[in-house]
DRENTORZA-837522 format. One record per residue (C-alpha): chain; x, y, z. Coordinates in steps of 0.2 Angstrom, whole numbers, plus 2048, in hexadecimal, padded with zeros to 3 digits. Layout:
<node c="A" x="X" y="Y" z="Z"/>
...
This chain:
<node c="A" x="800" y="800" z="800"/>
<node c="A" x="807" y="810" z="7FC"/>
<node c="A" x="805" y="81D" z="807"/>
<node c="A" x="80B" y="82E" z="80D"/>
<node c="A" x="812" y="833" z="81E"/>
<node c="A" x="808" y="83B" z="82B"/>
<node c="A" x="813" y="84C" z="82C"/>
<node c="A" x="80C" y="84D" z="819"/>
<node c="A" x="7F9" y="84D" z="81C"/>
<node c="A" x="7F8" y="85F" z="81E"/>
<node c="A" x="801" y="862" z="80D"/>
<node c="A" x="7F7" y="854" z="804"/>
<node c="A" x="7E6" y="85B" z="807"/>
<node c="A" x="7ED" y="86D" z="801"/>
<node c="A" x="7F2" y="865" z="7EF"/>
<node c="A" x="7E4" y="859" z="7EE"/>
<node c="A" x="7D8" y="869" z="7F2"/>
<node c="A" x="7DF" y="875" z="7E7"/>
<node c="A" x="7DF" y="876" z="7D2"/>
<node c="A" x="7E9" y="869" z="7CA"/>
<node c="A" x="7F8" y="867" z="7C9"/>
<node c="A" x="807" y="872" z="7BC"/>
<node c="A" x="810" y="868" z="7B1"/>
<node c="A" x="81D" y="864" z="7BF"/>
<node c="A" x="81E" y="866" z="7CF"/>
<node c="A" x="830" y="869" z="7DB"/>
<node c="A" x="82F" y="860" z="7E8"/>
<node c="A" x="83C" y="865" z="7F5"/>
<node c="A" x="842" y="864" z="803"/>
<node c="A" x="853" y="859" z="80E"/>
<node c="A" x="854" y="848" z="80E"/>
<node c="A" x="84A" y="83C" z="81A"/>
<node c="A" x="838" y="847" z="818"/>
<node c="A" x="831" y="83B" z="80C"/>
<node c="A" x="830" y="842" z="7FD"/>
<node c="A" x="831" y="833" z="7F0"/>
<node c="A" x="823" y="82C" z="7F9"/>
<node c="A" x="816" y="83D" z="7F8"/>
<node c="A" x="81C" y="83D" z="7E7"/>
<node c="A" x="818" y="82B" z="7E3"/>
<node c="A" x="805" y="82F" z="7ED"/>
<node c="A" x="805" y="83E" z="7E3"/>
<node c="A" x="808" y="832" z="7D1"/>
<node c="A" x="7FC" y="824" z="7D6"/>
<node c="A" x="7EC" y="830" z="7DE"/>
<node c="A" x="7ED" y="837" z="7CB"/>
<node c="A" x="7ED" y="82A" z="7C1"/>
<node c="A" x="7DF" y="822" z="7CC"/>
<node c="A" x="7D0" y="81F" z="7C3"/>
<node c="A" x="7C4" y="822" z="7D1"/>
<node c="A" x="7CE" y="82D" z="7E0"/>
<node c="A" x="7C4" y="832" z="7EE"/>
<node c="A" x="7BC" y="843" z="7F1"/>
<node c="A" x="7CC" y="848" z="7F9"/>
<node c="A" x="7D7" y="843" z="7EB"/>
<node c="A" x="7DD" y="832" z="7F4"/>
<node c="A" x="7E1" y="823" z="7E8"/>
<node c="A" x="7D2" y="816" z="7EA"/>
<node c="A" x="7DE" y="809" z="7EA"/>
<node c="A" x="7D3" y="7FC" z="7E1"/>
<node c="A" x="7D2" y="800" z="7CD"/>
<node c="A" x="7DD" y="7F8" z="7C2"/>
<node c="A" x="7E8" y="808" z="7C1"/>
<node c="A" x="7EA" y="808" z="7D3"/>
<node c="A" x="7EF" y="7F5" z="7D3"/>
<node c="A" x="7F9" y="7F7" z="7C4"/>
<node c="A" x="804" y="807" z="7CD"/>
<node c="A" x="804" y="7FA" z="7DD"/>
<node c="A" x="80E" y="7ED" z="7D4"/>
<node c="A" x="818" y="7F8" z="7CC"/>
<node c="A" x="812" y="7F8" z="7B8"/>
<node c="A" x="80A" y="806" z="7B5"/>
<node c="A" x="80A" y="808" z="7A5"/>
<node c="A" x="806" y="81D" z="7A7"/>
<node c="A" x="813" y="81E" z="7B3"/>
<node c="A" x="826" y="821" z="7B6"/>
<node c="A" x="834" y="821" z="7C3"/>
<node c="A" x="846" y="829" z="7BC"/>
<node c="A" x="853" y="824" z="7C9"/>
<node c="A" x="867" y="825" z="7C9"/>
<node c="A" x="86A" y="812" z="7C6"/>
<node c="A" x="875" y="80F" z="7D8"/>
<node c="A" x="863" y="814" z="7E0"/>
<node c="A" x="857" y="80C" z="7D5"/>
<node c="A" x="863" y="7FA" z="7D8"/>
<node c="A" x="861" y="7FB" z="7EB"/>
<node c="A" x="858" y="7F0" z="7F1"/>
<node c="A" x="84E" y="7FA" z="7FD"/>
<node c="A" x="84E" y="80E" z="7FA"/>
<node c="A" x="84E" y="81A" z="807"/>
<node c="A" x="84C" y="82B" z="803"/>
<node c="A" x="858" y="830" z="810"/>
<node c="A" x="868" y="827" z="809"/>
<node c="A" x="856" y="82F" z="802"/>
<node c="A" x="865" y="81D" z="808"/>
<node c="A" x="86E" y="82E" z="810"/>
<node c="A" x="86A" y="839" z="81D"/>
<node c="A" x="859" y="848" z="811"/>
<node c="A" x="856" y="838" z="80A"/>
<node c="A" x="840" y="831" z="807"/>
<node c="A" x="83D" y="822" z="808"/>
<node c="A" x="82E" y="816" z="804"/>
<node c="A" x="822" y="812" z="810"/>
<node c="A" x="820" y="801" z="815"/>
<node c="A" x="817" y="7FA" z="806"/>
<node c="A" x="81C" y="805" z="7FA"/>
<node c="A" x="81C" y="7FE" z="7E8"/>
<node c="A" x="830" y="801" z="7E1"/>
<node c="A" x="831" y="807" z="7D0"/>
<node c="A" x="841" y="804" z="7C8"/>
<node c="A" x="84A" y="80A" z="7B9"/>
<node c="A" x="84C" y="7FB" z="7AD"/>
<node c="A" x="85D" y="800" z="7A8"/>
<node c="A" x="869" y="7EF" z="7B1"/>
<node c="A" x="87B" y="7F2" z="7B7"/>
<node c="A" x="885" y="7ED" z="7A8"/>
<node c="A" x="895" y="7E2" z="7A7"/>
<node c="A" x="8A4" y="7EA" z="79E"/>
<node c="A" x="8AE" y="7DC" z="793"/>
<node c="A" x="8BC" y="7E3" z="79C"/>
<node c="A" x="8C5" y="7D6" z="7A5"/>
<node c="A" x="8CE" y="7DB" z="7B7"/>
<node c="A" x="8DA" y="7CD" z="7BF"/>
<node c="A" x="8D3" y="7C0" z="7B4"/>
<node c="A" x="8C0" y="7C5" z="7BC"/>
<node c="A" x="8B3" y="7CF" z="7B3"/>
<node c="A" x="8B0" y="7E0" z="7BA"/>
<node c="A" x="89F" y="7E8" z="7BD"/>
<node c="A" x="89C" y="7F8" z="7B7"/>
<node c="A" x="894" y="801" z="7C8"/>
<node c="A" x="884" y="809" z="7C8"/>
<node c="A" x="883" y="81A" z="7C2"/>
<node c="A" x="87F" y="827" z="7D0"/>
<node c="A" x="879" y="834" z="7C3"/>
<node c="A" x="86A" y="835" z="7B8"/>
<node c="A" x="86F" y="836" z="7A7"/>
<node c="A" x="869" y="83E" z="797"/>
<node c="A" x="862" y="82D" z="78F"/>
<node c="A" x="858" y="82A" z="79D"/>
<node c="A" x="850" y="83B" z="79C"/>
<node c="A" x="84E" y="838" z="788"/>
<node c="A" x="848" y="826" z="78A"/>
<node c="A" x="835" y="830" z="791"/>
<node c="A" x="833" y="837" z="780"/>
<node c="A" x="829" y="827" z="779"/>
<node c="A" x="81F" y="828" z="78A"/>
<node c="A" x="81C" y="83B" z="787"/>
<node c="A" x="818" y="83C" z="777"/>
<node c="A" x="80C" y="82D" z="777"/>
<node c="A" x="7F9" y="82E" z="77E"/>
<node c="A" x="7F8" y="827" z="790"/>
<node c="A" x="7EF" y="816" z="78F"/>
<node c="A" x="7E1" y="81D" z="79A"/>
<node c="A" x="7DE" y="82E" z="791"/>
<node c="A" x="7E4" y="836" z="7A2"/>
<node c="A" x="7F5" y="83C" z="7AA"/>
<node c="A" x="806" y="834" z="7A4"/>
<node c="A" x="812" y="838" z="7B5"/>
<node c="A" x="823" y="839" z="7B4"/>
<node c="A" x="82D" y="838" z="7C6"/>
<node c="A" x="841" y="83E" z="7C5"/>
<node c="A" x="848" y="839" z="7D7"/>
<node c="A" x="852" y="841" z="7DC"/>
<node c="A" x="854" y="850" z="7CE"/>
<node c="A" x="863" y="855" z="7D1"/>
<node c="A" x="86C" y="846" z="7CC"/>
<node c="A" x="86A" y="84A" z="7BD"/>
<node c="A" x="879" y="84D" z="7B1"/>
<node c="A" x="879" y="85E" z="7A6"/>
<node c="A" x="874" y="857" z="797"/>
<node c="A" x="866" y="84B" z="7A2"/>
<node c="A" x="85F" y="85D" z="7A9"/>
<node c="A" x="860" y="867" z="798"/>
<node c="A" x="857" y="858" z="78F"/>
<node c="A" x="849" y="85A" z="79F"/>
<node c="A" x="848" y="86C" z="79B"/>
<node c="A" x="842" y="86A" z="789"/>
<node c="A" x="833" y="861" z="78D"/>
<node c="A" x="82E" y="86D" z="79E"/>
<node c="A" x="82F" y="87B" z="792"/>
<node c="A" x="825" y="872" z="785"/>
<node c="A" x="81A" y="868" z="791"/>
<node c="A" x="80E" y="85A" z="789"/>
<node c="A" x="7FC" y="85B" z="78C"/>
<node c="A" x="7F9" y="852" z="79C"/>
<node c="A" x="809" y="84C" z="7A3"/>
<node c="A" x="80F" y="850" z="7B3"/>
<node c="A" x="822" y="851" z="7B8"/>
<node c="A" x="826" y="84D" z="7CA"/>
<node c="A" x="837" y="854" z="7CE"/>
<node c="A" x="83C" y="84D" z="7DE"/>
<node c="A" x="84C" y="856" z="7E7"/>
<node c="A" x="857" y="858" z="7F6"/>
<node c="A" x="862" y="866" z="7F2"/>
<node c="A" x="856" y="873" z="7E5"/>
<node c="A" x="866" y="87E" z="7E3"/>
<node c="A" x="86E" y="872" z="7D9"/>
<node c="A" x="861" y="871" z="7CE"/>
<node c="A" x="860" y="87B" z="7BB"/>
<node c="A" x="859" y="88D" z="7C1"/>
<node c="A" x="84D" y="88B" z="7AF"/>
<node c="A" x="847" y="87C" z="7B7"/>
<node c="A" x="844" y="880" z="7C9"/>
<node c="A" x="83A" y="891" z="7BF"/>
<node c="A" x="830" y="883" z="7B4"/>
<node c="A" x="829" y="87C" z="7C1"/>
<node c="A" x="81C" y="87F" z="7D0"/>
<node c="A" x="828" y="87C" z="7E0"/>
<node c="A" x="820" y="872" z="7F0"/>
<node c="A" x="829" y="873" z="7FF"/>
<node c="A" x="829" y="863" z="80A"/>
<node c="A" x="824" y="865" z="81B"/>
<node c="A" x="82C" y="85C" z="82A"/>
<node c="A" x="827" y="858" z="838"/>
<node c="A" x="82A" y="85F" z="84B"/>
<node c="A" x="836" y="854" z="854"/>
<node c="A" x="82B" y="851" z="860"/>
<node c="A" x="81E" y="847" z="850"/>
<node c="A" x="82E" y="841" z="849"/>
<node c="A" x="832" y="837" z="85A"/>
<node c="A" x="823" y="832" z="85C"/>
<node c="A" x="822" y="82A" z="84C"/>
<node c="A" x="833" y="821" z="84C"/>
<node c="A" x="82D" y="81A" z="85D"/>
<node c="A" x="81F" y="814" z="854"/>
<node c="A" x="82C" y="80D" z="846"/>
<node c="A" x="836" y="803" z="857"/>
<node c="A" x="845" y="80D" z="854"/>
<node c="A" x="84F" y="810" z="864"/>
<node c="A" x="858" y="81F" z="86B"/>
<node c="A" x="84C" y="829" z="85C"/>
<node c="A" x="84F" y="838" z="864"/>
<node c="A" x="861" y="835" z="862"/>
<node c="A" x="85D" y="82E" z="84F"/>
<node c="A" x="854" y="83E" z="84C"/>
<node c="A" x="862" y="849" z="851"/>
<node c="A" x="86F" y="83F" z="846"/>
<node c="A" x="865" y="83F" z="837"/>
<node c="A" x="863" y="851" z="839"/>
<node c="A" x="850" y="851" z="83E"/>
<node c="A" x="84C" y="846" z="82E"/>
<node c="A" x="83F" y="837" z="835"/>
<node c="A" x="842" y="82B" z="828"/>
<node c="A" x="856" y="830" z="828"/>
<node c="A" x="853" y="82B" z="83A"/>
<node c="A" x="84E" y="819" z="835"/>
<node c="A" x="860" y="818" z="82D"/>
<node c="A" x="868" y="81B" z="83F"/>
<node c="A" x="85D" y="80B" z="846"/>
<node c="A" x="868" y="7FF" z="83B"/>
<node c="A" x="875" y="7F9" z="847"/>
<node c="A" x="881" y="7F8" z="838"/>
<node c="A" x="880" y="80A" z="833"/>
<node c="A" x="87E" y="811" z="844"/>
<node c="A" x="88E" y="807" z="847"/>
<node c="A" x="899" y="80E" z="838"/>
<node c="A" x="892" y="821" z="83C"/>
<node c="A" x="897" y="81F" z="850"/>
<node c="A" x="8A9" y="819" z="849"/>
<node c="A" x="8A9" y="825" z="83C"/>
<node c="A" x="8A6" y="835" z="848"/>
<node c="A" x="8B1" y="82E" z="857"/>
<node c="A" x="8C1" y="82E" z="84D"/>
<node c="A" x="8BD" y="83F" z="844"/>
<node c="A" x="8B8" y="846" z="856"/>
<node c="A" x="8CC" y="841" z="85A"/>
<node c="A" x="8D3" y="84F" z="84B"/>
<node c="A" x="8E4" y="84D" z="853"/>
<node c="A" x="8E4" y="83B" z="851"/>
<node c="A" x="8DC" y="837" z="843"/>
<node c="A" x="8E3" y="82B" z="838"/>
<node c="A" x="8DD" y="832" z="826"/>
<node c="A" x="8E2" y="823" z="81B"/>
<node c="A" x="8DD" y="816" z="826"/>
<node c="A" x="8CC" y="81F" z="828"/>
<node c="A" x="8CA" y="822" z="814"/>
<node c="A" x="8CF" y="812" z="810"/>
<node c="A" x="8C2" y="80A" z="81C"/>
<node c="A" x="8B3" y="819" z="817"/>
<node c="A" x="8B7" y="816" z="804"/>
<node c="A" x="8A9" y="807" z="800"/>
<node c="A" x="89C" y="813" z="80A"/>
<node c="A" x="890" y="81E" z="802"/>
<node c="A" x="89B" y="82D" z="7FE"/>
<node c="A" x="88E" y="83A" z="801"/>
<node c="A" x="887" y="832" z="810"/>
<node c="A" x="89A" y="835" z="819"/>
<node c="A" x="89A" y="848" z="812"/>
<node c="A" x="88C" y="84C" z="81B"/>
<node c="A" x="891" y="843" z="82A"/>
<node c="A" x="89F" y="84E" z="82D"/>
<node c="A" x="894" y="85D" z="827"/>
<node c="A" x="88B" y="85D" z="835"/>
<node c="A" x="897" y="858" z="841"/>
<node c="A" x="89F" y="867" z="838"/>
<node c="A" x="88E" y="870" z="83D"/>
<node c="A" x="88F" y="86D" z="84F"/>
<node c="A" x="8A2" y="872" z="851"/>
<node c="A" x="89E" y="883" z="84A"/>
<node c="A" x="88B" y="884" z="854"/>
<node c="A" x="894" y="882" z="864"/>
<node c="A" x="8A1" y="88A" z="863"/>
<node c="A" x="896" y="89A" z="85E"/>
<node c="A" x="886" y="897" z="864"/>
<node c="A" x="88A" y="889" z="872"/>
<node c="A" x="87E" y="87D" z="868"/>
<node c="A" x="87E" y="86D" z="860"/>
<node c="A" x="870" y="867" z="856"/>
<node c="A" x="878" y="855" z="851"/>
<node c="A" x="882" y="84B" z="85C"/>
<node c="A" x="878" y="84F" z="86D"/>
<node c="A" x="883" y="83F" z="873"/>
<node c="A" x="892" y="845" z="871"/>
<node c="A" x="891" y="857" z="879"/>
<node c="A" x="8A1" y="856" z="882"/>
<node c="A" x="8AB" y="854" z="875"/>
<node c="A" x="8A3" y="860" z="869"/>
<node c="A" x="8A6" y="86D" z="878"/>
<node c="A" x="8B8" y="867" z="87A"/>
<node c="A" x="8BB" y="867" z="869"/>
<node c="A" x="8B3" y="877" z="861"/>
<node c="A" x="8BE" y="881" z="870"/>
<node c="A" x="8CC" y="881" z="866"/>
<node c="A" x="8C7" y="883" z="856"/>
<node c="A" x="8C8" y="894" z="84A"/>
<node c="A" x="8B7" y="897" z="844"/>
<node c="A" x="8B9" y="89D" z="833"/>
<node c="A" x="8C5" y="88F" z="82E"/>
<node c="A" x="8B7" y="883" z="833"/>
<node c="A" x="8AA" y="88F" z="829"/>
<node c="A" x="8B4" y="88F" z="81A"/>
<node c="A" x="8B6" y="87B" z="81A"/>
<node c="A" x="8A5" y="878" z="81E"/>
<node c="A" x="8A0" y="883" z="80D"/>
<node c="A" x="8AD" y="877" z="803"/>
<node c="A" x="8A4" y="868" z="80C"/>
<node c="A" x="894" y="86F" z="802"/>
<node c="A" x="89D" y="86D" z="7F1"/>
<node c="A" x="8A6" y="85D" z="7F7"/>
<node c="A" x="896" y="856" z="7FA"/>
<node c="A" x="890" y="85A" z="7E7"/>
<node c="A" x="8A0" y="850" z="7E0"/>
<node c="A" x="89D" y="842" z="7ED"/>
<node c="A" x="892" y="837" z="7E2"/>
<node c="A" x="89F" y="83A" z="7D3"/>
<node c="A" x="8B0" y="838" z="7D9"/>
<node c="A" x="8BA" y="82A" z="7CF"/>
<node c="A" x="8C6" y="825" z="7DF"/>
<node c="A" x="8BB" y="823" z="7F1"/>
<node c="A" x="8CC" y="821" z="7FD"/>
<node c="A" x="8D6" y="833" z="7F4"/>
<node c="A" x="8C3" y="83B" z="7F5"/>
<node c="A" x="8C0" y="837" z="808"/>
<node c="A" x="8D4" y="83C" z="80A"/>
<node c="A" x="8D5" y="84C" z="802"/>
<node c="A" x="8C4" y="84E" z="80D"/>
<node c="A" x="8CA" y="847" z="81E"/>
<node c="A" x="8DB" y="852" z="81D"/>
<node c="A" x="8D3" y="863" z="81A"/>
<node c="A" x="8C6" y="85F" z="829"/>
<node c="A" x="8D6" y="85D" z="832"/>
<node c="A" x="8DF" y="86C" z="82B"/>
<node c="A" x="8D0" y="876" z="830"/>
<node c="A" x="8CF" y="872" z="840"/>
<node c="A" x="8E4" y="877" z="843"/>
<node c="A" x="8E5" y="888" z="843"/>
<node c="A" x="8E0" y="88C" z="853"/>
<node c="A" x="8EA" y="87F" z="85A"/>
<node c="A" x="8FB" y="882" z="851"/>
<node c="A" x="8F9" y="893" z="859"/>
């Protein structure tokens, strides 16, 4: 059953009451709110042949059971390959932390592009060409059949691009064609953590929605619902993103984010290689905003005498952020920002996490040098 999350009622009865939809709608907001999952509500209440008076999905026409298993024939779902392989998709990390993920239930669609073995032979072993992290421009211009064909129930043909800003400059300048010539009833859904990123021509062509989250007092409440332990400290981690939070319940990755924080919490000691080396097969961006907001807590305490992250760890963020010069740490946490754009397309992990680790450390030195 797909379904939408109780923080999004509010915002659902608003768009299901109002005038029909643009051409495309922006979905934005961070990672973890549930985006992906509105958005897929959105797609399947609108190709529903008989929604209810407030615009749900009856849930019990063929398009309804058809978008349930996946085969909608009006409906399509453009992913980065690396997300659309996984087996479960979380829009926070959306497997990262503002990341959405599906409800319980939700029906996956996936892009039916496979990973593709290269005939190149390493070490007498065929190699695997790995998932792309990006959207490219043939994906993009593979819709134009589906655009430019009438939808098999004379109603809405949707289009879902998750998340937007994966896509490559030719991907985006190929989407751009078809918003500024839209086709009769067909409804882009641009789903996005980071709007800025996107083409300002496409933010322009588009009506923007921004994704509400919820208090953290409802977001609590809600992962205790889910059985997640500790979920205030799991909120605070994920930056306030509930289904982020979910991530933090994993033993495995709560694991390998406590290791990850402890030895950079040590700047004097850290061991850069050894940590890059072990970081390397992790999600890239995932570790960049990891130290982001460790970043963000340093430079909150040390000018406001706040934290907003690591709640557990207050002592040393205290001990820490005493001896650091504030506008070194500002100017690397702007660079962390651009880093965490080149995270999903860097060509060596260990040199990326090393360049990375060594100028955290650098930034940190200043005031202790003196």
């Amino acid at each position: 059953m797909i379904t939408i999350y109780p923080w999004q009622t509010e915002l659902w009865r608003k768009l299901a009451a109002g005038s029909p939809p643009a051409h495309a709608l922006l979905l934005r907001g961070r990672k973890g709110l549930g985006k992906l999952a509105f958005a897929t509500y959105l797609a399947k209440s609108r190709l529903c042949e008989h929604p209810s008076a407030t615009g749900d999905a009856c849930g019990n026409c063929p398009s309804c059971r058809w978008f349930d298993q996946g085969s909608h024939p009006d409906f399509r779902l453009v992913e980065p390959e690396a997300i659309s392989k996984k087996p479960q998709r979380l829009e926070s990390g959306e497997g990262n932390p503002d990341g959405g993920g599906d409800p319980k239930g939700a029906a996956v669609y996936e892009n039916d592009s496979a990973m593709e073995e290269t005939g190149a032979e390493s070490s007498g072993a065929k190699s695997k060409k790995k998932p792309s992290k990006q959207i490219g421009v043939e994906q993009i211009r593979d819709q134009s059949d589906f655009i430019n064909t009438s939808s098999h129930q004379n109603g809405y043909k949707i289009i879902v691009i998750h998340p937007a800003e994966a896509m490559n400059p030719s991907a985006a300048n190929a989407l751009l064609k078809n918003l500024e010539e839209p086709p009769a009833r067909t409804l882009f859904i641009l789903v996005t953590h980071h709007s800025q990123h996107l083409l300002p021509t496409i933010r322009s062509r588009c009506r923007q929605i921004g994704m509400p989250a919820p208090t953290p007092a409802a977001a609590i409440e809600w992962l205790k619902q889910q059985r997640v332990g500790d979920a205030e400290t799991c909120l605070a981690f994920a930056g306030f993103a509930p289904l982020g939070a979910l991530e933090f319940n994993d033993d495995k990755y709560l694991q390998q984010h406590q290791a990850f924080i402890r030895q950079i919490s040590a700047p004097e000691n850290l061991d850069i290689i050894a940590l890059a080396d072990v970081m390397q097969k992790a999600d890239l961006p995932t570790v960049v905003n990891w130290l982001q907001k460790w970043c963000y807590d340093l430079m909150s305490f040390r000018t406001a005498g706040k934290i907003r992250y690591h709640l557990d760890m207050l002592a040393t963020v205290k001990s820490l952020a005493s001896s650091i010069e504030p506008r070194s740490l500002a100017t690397y946490s702007r660079r962390l920002a651009e880093t965490h754009q080149l995270a999903g397309h860097t060509l060596n992990s260990r040199l990326f996490l090393e360049e990375m680790l060594l100028s955290y450390v650098k930034a940190l030195s200043p005031a202790r040098r003196a």
